[in-house]
N, C-alpha and C positions, 0 to 999 in steps of 0.2 A: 590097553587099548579099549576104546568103549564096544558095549555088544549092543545091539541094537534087532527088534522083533523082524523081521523080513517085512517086505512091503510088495504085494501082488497085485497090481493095475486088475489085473483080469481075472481075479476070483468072484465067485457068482456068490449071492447069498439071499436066502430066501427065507421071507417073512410074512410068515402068516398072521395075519390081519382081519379080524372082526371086525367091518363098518360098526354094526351097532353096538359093539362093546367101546367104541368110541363116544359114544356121548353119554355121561354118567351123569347119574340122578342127583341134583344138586347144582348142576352148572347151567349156565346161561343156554348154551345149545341145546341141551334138555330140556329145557325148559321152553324154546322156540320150536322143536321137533314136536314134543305135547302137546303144545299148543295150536299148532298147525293142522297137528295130525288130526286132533279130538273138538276141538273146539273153535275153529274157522270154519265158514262155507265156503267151500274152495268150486263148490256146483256153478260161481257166478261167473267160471273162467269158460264152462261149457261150450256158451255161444260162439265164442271166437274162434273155435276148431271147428275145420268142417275137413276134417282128412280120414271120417269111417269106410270110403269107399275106396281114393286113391287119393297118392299122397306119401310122404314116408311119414313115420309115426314120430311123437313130437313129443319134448321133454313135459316131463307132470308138472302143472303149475305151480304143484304144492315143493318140488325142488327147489326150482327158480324164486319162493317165497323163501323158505328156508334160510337159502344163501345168503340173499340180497338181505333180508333180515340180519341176521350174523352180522353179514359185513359192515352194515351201516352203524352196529352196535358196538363193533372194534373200530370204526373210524375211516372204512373203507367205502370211501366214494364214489371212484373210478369205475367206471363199469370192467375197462385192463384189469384193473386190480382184482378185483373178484377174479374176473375169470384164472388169474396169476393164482388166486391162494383155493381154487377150485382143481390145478391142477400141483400143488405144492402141500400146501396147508392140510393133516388127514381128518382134522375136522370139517373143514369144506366140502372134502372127500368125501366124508360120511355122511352128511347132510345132502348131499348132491347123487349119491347111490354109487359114485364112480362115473358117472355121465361128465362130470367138467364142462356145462353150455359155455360158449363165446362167447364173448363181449357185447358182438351185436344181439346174439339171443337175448344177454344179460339187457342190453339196454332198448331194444326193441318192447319188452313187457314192460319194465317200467314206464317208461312211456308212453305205452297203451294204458294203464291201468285208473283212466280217468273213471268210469262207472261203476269200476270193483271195490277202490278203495274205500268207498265209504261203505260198505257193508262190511267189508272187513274188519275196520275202524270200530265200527259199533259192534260185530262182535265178541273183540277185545274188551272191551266199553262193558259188555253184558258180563265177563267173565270176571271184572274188578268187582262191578255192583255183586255178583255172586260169594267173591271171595272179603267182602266186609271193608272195601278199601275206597270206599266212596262217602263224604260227610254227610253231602249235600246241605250245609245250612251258609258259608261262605268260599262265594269265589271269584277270583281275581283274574283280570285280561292285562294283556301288556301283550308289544311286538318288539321285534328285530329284525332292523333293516339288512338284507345280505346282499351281494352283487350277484348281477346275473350273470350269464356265462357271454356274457359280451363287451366289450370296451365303449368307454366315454367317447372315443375317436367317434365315431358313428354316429354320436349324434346329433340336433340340430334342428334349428327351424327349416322347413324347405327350403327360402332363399338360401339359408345357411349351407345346406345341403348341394343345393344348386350350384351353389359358388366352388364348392368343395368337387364337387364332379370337376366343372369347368379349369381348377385348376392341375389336377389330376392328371387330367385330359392335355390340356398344354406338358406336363414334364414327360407324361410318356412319348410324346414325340418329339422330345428332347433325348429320351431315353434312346428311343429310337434310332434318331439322328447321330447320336454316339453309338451305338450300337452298329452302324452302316461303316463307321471308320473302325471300329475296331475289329471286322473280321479280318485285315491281315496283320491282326497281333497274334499272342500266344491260345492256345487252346483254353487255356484256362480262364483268360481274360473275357473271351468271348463268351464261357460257358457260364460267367459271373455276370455277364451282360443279360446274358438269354435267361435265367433269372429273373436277374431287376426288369427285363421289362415284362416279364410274364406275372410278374408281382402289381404291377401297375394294372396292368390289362383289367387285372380281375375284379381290383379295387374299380374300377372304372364301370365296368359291365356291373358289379353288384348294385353301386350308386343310380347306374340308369336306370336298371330294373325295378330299383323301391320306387322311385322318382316316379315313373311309368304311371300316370291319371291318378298321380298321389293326393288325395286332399289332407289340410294343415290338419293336426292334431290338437284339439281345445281341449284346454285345461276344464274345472268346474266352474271357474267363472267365467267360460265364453272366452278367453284369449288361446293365445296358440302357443302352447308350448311344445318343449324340444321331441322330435320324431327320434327314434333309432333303426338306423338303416338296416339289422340285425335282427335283434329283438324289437319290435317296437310297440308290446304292451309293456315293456320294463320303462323305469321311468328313474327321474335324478331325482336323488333327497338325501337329504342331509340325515348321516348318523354321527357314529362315537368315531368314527374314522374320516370325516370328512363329508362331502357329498359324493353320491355313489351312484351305479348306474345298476338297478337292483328292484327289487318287490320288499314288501312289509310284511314278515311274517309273523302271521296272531294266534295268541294260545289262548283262550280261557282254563281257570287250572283250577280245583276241587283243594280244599285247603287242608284236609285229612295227610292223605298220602302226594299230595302235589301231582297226580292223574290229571290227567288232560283231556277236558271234555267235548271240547272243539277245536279246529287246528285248519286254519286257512291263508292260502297267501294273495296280497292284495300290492295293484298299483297306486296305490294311494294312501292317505297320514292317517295316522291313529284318529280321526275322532270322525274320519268317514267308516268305521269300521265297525264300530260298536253294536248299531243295529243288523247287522249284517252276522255275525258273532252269534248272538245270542240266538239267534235264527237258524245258523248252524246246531246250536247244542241242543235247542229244543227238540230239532227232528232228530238227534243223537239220543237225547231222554226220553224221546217215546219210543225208539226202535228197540231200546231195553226195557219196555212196559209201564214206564214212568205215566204221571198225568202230564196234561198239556199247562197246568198249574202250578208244575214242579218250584218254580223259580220266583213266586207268588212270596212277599216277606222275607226272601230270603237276603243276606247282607253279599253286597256286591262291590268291589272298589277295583279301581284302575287308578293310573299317574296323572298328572295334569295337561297329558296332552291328547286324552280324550274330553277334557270339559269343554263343552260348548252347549248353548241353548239346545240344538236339536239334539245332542246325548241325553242330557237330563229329561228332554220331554218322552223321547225312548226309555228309561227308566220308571218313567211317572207310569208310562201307558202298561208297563211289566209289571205294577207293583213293587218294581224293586226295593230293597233298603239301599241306596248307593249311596257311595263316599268316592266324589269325586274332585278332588281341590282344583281350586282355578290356580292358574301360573305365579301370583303374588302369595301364596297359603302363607308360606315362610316367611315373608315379612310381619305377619301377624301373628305369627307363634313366638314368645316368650323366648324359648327355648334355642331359637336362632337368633337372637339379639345379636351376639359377636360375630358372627357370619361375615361382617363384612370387615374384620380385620385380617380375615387370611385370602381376602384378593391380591394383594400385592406379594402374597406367595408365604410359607410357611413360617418362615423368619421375618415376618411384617417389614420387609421389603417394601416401598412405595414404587410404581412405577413414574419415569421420571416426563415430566412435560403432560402429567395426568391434568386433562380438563377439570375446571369447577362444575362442583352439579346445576343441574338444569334449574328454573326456580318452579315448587310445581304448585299447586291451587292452593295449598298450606301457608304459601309465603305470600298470600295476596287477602289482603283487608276489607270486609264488607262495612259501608257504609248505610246503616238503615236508615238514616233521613233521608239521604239525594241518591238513594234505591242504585249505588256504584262500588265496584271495586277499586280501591286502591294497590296501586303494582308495588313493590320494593323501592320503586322510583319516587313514590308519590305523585304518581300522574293515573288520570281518571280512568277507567275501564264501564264503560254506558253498556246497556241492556241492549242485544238489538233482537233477540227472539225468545220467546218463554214458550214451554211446555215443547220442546221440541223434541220430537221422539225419534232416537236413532237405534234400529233394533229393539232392544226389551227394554231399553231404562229412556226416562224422562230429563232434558238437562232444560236450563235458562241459558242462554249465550251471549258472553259481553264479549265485547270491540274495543281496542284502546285505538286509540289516533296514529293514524303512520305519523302523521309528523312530529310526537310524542317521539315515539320510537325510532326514528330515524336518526336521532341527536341522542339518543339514551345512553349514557357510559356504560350502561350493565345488558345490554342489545345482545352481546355474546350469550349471555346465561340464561336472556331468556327467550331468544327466537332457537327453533332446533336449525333451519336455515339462515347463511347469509343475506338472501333476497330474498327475505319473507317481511311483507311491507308492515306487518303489525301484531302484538300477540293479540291471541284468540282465547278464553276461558272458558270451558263446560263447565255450569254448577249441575250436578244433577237432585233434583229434588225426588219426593216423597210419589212414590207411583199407586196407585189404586188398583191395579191389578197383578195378582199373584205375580212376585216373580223367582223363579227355579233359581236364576241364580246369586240371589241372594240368599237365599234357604238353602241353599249348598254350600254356602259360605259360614252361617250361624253354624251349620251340623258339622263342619270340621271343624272351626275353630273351638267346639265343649271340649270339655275332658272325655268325653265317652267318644267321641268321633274322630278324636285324635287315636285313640288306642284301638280302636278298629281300624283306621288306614291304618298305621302302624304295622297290621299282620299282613297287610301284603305284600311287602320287601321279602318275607321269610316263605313267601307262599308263592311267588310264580316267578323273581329271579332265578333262584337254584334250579327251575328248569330249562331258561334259555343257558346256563352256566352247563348245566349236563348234557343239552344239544351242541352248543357249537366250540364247545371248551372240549371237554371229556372225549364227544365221541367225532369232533370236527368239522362239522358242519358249519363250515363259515361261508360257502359259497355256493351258490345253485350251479350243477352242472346240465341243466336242460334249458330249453328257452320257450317261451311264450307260457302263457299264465296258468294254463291248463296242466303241462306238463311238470311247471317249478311247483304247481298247488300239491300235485302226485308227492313228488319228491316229499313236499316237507311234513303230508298227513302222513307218510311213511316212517318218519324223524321220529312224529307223534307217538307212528304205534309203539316203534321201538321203544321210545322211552314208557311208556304204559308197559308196556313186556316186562321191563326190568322191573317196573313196581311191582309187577305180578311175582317175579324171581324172587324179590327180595322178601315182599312182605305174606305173601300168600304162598299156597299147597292147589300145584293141580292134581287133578284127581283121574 
């Protein structure tokens, strides 16, 4: 017959436990405890306590940094969460003194921490430049779009919005109405009712109260785009995921150790952000004693969805070396010639009922006697405006005949619309005045301006890959712009922390 050791429910056992012999020299929590301890201004949390007189006395800032540190570096989001591995976890434990703050402690500071964090930031910032982990000669911006902590349902134009109340409002007293016949059903029916309609109610009172002397929300170009009844600095745009209801979060990133020198979140696209950026890091390089000429020569590059005229001119006016490609770079690169045989998918699949290409200004014939375009068709395309400036470039514009075009068998290939009465032609000619973006176009397409963008793939992806991959960050858990910006220069420090761990010796 088998023996087996006794099993006592109610033996006591007790273990003694050294907080700080739990965090050993070499690990990540060591290395955030040091840091915290020796080399943060933790003086900036001062102001916010006024409890010397009365009052109960109130957990140390420098804990609640500690934690929330950690936790955002294992992947812990949740402000629950924390508080869960604050009361489990004995590294938590030690980091926290044994105190274990709640959730709302936990998430009450971060969400204050709108004027701390950047002193913080840059003290982290002063301790890389100390520890020889900063290039400083290239560095690279890029974002990622993340959702904010509210749904697509929300939101909408006013009317939209309006309409959305109104209909709301009609099914709850429907709800209602069902709810009046079913009190002499079962308990449970009724308690499933009182529910549903307590669900409506609230939708209904939220929608009113945004609604409440709401004015439309205009985009940059003056039109009104969509409000969120929730959040409604977050805003819809399109990522790797589809379009989201979310902020645009921007790194600038030091190309040495991949350190992040600026860290901001924005409702709006990469190429309003540029100037905005660079503005952040500069007062970030003078808070660690830099000049204000730090960035003066220095080689800068981003993707092609910060190029636009007013980036470049931002560049120009910084001195910058930039490498910024416009959205066509790659059809001018050599090196992507076959590019377009893996659209139809990896096994050169065609998709089926694929349209013929468009005809573009390559397929159309200048005639230098009788000063006209000839179309595919062989029908005239006349002059009807020169020198006509749209933005930074100069074009000449021909006209063919609608009634040309009207009759034309090849009408499909070359209107982009059905009821568009005629094609249209931009020549653009020879400009006399400097233009950025054509000089940004010569400097990427050298051999030397290819192999500088080139390092920025290597230099500031691996860090959105180590925020929202590694340590989870794929989602803002706060709302409005102030609170998501906290969060994500937090993301920031953490990741600077770990360059610190990994490549550097605190002292």
């Amino acid at each position: 017959m088998a023996k087996f050791k006794p099993l006592n429910e109610n033996q006591l056992v007790m273990l003694p436990i050294s907080l700080q012999n739990q965090l050993v020299p070499g690990t990540l929590e060591h290395t955030i405890s040091e840091l915290v301890d020796k080399h943060l201004d933790l003086s900036v949390f001062d102001a916010r306590y006024n409890n010397d007189q009365t009052g109960a006395p109130a957990i140390h800032p420098k804990i609640l940094l500690k934690v929330i540190l950690l936790a955002y570096a294992r992947g812990m989001i949740s402000s629950r969460q924390i508080e869960r591995a604050c009361q489990e976890n004995i590294l938590f434990i030690a980091l926290s003194y044994g105190y274990a703050p709640d959730h709302s402690t936990i998430a009450s500071f971060i969400s204050s921490m709108q004027d701390e964090v950047q002193t913080l930031f840059s003290d982290a910032l002063l301790v890389c430049e100390d520890l020889g982990l900063l290039d400083g000669t290239h560095f690279s911006l890029d974002g990622v779009k993340l959702s904010a902590n509210v749904s697509k349902e929300w939101s909408g134009t006013i009317k939209e919005l309006e309409h959305k109340r109104d209909k709301l409002q009609e099914k709850l007293k429907r709800v209602i109405a069902e709810h009046a016949q079913a009190d002499k059903q079962s308990e449970a029916v009724v308690k499933r009712q009182k529910k549903r309609e307590h669900r409506f109610q609230l939708r209904v009172e939220r929608l009113t109260d945004f609604l409440k002397d709401r004015k439309p929300k205009l985009g940059s170009d003056g039109k009104e785009i969509q409000s969120n009844a929730v959040d409604n600095q977050s805003v819809k745009m399109p990522s790797a995921h589809g379009v989201i209801q979310g902020y645009n979060a921007q790194a600038l990133v030091d190309c040495k150790h991949q350190v992040i020198l600026a860290a901001e979140a924005f409702a709006s696209q990469d190429h309003d952000n540029l100037k905005p950026m660079l503005d952040n890091a500069k007062k970030n390089m003078l808070a660690i004693g830099k000049e204000p000429s730090f960035f003066e020569g220095k080689e800068f590059t981003a993707d092609p969805n910060y190029h636009s005229l007013n980036s470049l001119k931002v560049c120009k006016d910084e001195k910058l070396d930039a490498y910024i490609p416009d959205i066509h770079y790659r059809t001018r690169d050599p090196r992507f010639s076959e590019q377009e045989r893996f659209k139809g998918g990896v096994h050169g699949r065609q998709r089926p009922h694929a349209k013929s290409p468009r005809f573009t200004a390559s397929d159309f014939s200048f005639d230098p006697a009788k000063q006209i375009y000839l179309c595919p068709n062989g029908k005239e395309l006349s002059c009807h405006a020169r020198n006509h400036v749209n933005r930074h470039r100069t074009y000449d514009l021909y006209h063919a005949h609608p009634e040309d075009c009207a009759i034309c068998p090849l009408r499909s290939r070359c209107l982009k619309k059905a009821d568009t009465p005629c094609r249209n032609l931009s020549i653009q000619v020879e400009s006399r005045s400097p233009n950025l973006i054509d000089e940004m176009k010569a400097k990427i397409d050298c051999e030397e301006g290819k192999r500088i963008y080139g390092r920025r793939l290597g230099i500031v992806e691996p860090v959105f890959s180590n925020i929202c991959v590694q340590k989870r960050m794929h989602r803002f858990t706060l709302r409005s712009k102030l609170k998501v910006d906290v969060q994500w220069r937090l993301y920031a420090l953490v990741h600077n922390i770990g360059k610190i761990h990994t490549f550097g010796t605190l002292i």
